[in-house]
VMD Tcl script that draws the C-alpha trace (Angstrom):
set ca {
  {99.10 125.91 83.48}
  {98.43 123.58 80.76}
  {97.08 124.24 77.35}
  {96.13 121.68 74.97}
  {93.59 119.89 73.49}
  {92.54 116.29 74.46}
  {89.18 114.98 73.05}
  {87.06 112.15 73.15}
  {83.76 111.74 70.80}
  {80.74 111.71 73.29}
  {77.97 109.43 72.56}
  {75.57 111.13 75.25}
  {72.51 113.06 73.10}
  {71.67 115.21 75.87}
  {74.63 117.77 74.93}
  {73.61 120.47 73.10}
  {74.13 120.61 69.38}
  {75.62 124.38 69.76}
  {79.09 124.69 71.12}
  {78.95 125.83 74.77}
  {81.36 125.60 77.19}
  {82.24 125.00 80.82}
  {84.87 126.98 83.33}
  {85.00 124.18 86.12}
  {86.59 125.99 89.11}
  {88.33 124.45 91.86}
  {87.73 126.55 95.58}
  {90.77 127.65 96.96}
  {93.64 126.89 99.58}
  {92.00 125.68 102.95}
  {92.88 125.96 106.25}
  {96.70 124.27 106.72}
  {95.18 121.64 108.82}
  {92.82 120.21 106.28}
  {95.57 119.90 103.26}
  {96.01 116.40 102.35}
  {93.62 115.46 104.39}
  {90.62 113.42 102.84}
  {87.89 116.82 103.79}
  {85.32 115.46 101.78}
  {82.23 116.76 103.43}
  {84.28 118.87 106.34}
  {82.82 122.58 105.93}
  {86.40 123.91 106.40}
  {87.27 127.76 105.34}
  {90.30 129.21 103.00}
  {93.77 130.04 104.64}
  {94.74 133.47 104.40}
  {96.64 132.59 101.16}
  {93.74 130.61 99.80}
  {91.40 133.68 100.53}
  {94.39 136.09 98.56}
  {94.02 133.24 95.41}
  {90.16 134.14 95.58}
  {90.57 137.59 95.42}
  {93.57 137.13 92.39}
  {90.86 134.53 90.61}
  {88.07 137.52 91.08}
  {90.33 139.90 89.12}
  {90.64 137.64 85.93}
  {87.33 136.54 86.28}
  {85.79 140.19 86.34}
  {84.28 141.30 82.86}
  {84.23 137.64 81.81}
  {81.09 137.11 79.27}
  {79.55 133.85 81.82}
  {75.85 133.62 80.99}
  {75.12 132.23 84.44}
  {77.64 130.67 87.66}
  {76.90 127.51 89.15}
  {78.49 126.53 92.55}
  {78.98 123.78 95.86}
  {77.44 125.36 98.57}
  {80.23 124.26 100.58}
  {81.85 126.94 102.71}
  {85.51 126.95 100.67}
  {83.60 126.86 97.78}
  {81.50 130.04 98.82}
  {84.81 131.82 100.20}
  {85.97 131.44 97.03}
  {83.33 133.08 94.70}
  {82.59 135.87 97.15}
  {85.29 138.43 95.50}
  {83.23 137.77 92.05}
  {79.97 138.11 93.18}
  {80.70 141.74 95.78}
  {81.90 142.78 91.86}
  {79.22 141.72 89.44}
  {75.84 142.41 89.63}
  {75.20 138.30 89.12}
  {73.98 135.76 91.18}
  {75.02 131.83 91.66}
  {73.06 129.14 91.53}
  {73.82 126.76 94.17}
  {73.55 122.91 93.67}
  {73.70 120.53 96.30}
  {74.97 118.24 94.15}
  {78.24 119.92 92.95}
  {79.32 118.75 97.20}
  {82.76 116.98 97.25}
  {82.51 112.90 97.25}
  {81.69 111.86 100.86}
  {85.13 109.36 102.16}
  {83.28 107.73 104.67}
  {85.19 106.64 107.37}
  {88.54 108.30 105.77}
  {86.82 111.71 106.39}
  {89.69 113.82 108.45}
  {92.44 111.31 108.39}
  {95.58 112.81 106.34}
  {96.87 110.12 103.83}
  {99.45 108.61 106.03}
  {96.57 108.10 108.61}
  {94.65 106.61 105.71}
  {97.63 103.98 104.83}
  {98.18 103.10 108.32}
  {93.93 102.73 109.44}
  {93.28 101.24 105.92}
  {96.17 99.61 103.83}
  {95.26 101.39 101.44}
  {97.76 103.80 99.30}
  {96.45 107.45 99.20}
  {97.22 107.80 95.49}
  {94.78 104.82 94.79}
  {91.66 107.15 96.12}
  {90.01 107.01 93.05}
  {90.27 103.63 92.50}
  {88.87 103.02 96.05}
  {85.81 105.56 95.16}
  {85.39 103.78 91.91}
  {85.18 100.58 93.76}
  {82.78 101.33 95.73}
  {85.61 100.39 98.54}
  {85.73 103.68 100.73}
  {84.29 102.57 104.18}
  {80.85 104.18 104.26}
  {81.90 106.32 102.07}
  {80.16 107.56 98.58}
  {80.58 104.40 95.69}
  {81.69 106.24 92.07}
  {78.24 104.68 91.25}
  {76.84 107.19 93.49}
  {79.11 110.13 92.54}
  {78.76 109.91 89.22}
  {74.91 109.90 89.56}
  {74.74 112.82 91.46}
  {77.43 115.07 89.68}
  {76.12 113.86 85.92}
  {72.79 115.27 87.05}
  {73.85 118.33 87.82}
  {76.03 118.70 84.76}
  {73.71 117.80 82.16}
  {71.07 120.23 83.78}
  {73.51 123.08 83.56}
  {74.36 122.00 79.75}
  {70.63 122.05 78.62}
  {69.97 125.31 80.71}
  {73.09 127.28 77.94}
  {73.21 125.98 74.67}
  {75.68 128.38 73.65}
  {76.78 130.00 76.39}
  {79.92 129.91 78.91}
  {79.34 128.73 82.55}
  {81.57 128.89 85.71}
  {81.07 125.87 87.64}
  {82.76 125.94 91.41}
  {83.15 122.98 93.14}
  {86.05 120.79 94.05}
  {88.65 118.81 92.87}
  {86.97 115.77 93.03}
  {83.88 116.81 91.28}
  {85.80 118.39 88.36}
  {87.68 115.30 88.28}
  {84.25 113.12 87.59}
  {82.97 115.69 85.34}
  {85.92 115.16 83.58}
  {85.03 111.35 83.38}
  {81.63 112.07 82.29}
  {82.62 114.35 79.74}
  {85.38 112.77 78.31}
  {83.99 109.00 78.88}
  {86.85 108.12 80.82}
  {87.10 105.54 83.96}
  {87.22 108.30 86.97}
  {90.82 106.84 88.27}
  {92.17 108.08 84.80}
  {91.73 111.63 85.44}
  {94.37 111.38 88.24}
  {96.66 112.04 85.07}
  {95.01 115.29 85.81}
  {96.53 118.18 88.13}
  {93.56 120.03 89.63}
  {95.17 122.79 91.81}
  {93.78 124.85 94.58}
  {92.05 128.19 92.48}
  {92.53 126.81 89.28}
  {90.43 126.84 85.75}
  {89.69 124.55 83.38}
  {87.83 124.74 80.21}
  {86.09 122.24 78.69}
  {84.38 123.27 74.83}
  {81.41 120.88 73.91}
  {81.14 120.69 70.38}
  {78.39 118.68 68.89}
  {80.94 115.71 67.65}
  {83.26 115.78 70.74}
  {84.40 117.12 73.54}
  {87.41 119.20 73.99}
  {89.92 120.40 77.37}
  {90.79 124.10 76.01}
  {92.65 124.91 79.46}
  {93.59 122.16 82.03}
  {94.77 124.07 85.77}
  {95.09 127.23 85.02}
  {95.84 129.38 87.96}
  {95.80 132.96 88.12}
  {97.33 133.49 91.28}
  {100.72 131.70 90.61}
  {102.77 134.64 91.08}
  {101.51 135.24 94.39}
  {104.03 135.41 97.27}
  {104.09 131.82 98.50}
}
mol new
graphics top color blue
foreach p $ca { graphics top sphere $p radius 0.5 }
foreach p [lrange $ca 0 end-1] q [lrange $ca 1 end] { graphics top cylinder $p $q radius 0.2 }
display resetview
């Protein structure tokens, strides 16, 4: 778990003038055989561990002041926020949108498969998305469309309020981008971990990372 503070002045005018702020929640562990594996739009469930991180996340989550909870409604994603919702009488609010980035024709492969089928280095993913260079897969163009949507609909729906946002890590990764104008392959500086928080504070003359990968469950039994 990180704490710091790393801002970047915004010059987008649809963020509200009040300070709100975002909890942008990553869906737990998956199944073993899906990890490093480019998933992408595979509707794969939680391991047993992942689904013991959900339950962990639930507890620190529970009595939380979130004026509303935004998720994928991908099936990790939904495994995840079950715990909270069976203990809050609070609904989600499920956008299409928040979906991980479609790899195209890397969808399944692990990242040596990827290397071997492609030439391409796994660690360059984002690059690849952001060049539009994933066979039939989702350009950034296209990503960043879809997830900024979403985003700036849940910022002008809570001026002033706090908002979970499930998803994954690649859409916390762009709204990352978004929010803190940076080129998406920068935000593999990032670590996004399996059941992990981060907090994002929009203030009217920037915005600011509060909490980067926070993870409740770290003292788990591995």
């Amino acid at each position: 778990m990180i704490c710091l503070a790393i801002s970047k002045k915004s010059r987008r005018k649809t963020i509200s003038p009040v300070l709100t702020r975002l909890w942008l929640i990553r869906h737990a562990e998956v199944d073993t055989r899906y990890r490093k594996t480019f998933g992408g739009r595979i509707d794969m469930d939680l391991s047993a561990r992942g689904r013991e991180q959900a339950e962990t996340l639930a507890r620190y989550l529970h009595g939380r002041n979130l004026e509303a909870i935004y998720a994928s409604p991908m099936k990790r994603v939904q495994q995840t926020l079950a715990p909270l919702l069976k203990n809050r009488k609070r609904r989600q609010n499920i956008l299409p949108g928040l979906c991980e980035v479609d790899f195209g024709d890397w969808t399944g492969f692990n990242w040596e498969e990827v290397r071997e089928k492609f030439g391409v280095h796994p660690y360059d993913w984002l690059d690849e998305i952001e060049l539009g260079a994933v066979p039939n897969g989702e350009t950034g163009f296209q990503f960043r469309n879809r997830v900024e949507a979403c985003l700036f609909k849940i910022i002008r729906r809570h001026p002033g309020g706090t908002v979970a946002i499930y998803c994954h890590g690649g859409v916390i990764r762009m709204i990352l981008a978004i929010l803190l104008d940076l080129p998406l392959p920068k935000t593999n500086s990032f670590e996004i971990e399996y059941a992990s928080i981060t907090q994002v504070a929009l203030h009217p003359h920037l915005n600011e990372i509060e909490l980067l990968n926070f993870t409740p469950w770290r003292d788990l039994p591995a």
